[in-house]
GUGU-643769 format. One record per residue (C-alpha): residue in one letter; x, y, z. Coordinates in pm, whole numbers. Each point is the difference from the previous one (the first is absolute). Layout:
 res     px     py     pz
   A      X      Y      Z
...
This chain:
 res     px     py     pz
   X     74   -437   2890
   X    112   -224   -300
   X   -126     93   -328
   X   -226   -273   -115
   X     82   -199   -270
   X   -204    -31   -377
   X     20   -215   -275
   X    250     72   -275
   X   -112   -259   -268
   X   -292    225   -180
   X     57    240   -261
   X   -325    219     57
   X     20    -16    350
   X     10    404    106
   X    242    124    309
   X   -103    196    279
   X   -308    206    -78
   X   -166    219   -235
   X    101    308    142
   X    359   -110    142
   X    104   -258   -263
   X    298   -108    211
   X     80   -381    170
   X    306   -126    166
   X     12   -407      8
   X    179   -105    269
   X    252   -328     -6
   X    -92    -86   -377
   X    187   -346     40
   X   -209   -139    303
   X   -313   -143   -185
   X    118   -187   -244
   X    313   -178    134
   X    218    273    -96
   X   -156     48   -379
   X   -166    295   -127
   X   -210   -116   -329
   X     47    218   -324
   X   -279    226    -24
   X    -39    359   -150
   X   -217    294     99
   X    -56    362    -92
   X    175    146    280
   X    391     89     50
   X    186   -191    252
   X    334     29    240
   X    115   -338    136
   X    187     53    303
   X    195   -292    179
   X     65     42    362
   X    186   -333     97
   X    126   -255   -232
   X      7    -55   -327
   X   -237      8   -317
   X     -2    -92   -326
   X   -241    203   -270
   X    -68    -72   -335
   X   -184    329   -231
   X   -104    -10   -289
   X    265   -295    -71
   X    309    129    210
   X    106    -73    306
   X    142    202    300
   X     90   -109    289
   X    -46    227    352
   X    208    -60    307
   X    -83    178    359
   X    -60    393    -55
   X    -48    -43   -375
   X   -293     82   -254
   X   -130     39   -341
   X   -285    174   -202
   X   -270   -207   -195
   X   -209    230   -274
   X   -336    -51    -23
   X   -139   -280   -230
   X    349   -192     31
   X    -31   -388     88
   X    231    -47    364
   X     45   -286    188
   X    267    -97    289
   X    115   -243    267
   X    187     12    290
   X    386   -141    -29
   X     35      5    391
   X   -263   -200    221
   X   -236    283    215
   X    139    289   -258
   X   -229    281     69
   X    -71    244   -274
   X   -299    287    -52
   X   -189    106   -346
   X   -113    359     21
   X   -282    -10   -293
   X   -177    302   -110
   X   -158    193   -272
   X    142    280   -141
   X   -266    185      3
   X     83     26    360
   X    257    261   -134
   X   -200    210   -303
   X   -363    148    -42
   X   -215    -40   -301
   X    -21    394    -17
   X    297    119   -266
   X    329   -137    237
   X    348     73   -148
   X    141   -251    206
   X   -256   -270   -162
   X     60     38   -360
   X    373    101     54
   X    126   -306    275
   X   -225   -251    104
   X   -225    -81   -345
   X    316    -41   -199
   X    113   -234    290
   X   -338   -186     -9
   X     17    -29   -404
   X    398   -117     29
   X    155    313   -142
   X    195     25    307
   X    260   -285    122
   X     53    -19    370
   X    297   -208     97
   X    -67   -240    240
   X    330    -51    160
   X    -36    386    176
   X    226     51    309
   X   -114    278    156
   X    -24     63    351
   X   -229    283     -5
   X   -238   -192   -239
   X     52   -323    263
   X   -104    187    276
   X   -334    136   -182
   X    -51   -321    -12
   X     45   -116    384
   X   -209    307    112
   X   -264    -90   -254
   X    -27   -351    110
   X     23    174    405
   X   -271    278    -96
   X   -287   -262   -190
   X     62   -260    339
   X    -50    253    274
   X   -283    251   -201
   X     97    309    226
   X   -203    272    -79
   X     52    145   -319
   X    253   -278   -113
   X   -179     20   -394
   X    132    312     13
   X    379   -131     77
   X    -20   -324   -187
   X    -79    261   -329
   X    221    229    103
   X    264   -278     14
   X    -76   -128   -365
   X     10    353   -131
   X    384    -10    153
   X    102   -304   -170
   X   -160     14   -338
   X    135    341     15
   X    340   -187     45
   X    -24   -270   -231
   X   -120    231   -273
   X    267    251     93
   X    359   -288     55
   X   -137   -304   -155
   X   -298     32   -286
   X     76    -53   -388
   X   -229     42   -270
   X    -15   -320   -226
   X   -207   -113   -322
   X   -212   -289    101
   X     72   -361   -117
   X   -242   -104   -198
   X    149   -372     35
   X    -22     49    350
   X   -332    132     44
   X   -180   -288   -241
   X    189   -244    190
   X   -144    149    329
   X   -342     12   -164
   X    -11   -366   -107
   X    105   -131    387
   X   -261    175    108
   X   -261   -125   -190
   X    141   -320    103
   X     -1     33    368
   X   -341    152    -11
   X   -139   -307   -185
   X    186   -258    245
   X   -171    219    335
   X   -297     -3   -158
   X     18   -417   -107
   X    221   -153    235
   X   -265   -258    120
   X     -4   -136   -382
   X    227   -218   -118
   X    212    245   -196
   X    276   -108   -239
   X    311    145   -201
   X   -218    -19   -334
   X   -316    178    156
   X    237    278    146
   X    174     49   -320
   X   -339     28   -189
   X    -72    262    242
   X    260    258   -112
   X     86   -166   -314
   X    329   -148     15
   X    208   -318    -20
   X     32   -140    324
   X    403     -9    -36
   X    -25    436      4
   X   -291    -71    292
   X    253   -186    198
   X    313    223    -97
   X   -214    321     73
   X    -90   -110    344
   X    309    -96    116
   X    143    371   -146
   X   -287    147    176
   X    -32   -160    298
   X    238   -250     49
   X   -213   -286     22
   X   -152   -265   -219
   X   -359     59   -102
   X    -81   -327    241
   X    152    153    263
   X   -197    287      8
   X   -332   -156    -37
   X    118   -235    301
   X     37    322    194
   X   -323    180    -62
   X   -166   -351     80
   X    147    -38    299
   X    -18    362    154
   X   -418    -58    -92
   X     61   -400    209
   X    108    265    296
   X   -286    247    -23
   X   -239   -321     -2
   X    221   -178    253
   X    -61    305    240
   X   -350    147    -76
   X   -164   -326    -55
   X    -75   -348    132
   X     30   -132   -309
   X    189   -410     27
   X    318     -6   -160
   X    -91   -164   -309
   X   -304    233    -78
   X    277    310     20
   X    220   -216   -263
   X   -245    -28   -209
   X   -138    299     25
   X    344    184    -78
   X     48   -205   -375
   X    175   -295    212
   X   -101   -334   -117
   X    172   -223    169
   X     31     77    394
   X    317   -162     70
   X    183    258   -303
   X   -182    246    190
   X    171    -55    349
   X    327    -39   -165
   X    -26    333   -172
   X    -90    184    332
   X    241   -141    167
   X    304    121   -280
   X   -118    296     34
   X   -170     63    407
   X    251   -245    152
   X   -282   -180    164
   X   -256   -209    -52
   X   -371    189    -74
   X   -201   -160    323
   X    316    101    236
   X    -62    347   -220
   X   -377     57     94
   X    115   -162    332
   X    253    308     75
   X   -230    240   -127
   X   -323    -24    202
């Protein structure tokens, strides 16, 4: 049984379910050509990379993961990746972590995982630890094959390596303010680009968004992300052309337009930079 695969581009998009807040994405590279978008979301994350290599960028650094490697992404932090190595196959375990606490007076709550959630803690990213890796291959085992009682297990298994990483690798820090307004201001900005990518947005309406000159826009999304604000409102246009592309019968020129494309052949060259193919052989491949 393969674990099915979800969209990783919204930011209010909840994992698993109510009572068992808990998702494993399988082969995060395949949809998108081997590019995972930025986004951000409330839950804590372990990306996992089975074979290949990836590149990740959070919150403006980057790390790169070969075969057996992985690193921890706090809640509310903007992550994005890409895959190095052609068919690189990597997993994002992505869960609350309330999974882990109750609302009832917990110890464990106010004295681990809120000051991890509100940034008092520092996780390194770069962990090598072979218990903590194996957690992680069982987790990804227990969530694919749902044995009886594997909620029990997978918790049990979280438990273990918080219990580790608080224990060998955790260090209290004072949060950056810098950092955190920085964080706050790309996230207005990616929220207003998802939300009016159809329009014709430009680098004076996005800096009169968040209030800035659009030299610190441009500087602070290529510290953030690594990309040009262009390039990123290429990419959220053309992962909607592929929804549209697939779920619709929409002609190609009605999906340009539809995704803030006004002129069709710009359109086909920018899917094709970035889908290696053209977007009728796309909807073609994808019936």
């Amino acid at each position: 049984m393969r674990i099915r695969k979800k969209e990783l581009i919204e930011s209010d998009v909840s994992h698993g379910t109510p009572d068992f807040p808990l998702f494993v994405h399988e082969d995060i590279f395949v949809y998108r050509n081997g590019i995972v978008n930025p986004h951000w979301h409330n839950e804590f994350e372990i990306l996992y990379m089975e074979r290949g290599i990836g590149m990740f960028y959070v919150d403006g650094y980057e790390y790169k993961l070969g075969e057996g490697e992985y690193l921890f992404v706090n809640s509310g932090s903007i992550h994005s990746g890409r895959e190095l190595v052609r068919k690189s196959v990597g997993y994002a375990i992505v869960f609350d972590l309330r999974l882990l606490y109750s609302e009832e007076p917990d110890y464990c709550k106010h004295e681990y995982f809120l000051p991890l959630i509100n940034k008092r803690y520092y996780i390194p990213t770069n962990i090598n630890d072979e218990n903590i890796r194996e957690n992680i291959l069982k987790i990804i085992e227990a969530f694919r094959e749902k044995d009886y009682g594997y909620e029990l297990y997978i918790k049990s298994l979280l438990f273990d390596t918080f219990w580790r990483v608080f224990k060998y690798y955790a260090k209290k820090q004072n949060q950056d303010g810098r950092l955190g307004y920085k964080i706050d201001r790309i996230k207005d900005l990616l929220s207003y680009i998802n939300q009016n990518y159809n329009k014709n947005l430009s680098l004076d309406e996005l800096s009169k968004q968040v209030d800035m000159s659009k030299f610190y826009l441009c500087r602070l999304f290529k510290e953030s992300l690594k990309m040009s604000p262009v390039e990123y409102i290429n990419k959220v246009r053309i992962d909607k052309a592929m929804e549209l592309l697939i779920n619709t019968d929409m002609s190609i020129s009605e999906i340009a337009f539809e995704c803030g494309f006004n002129n069709i052949s710009y359109f086909i060259k920018v899917f094709r930079k970035y889908m290696h193919t053209t977007p009728l052989k796309f909807r073609k491949q994808n019936l």
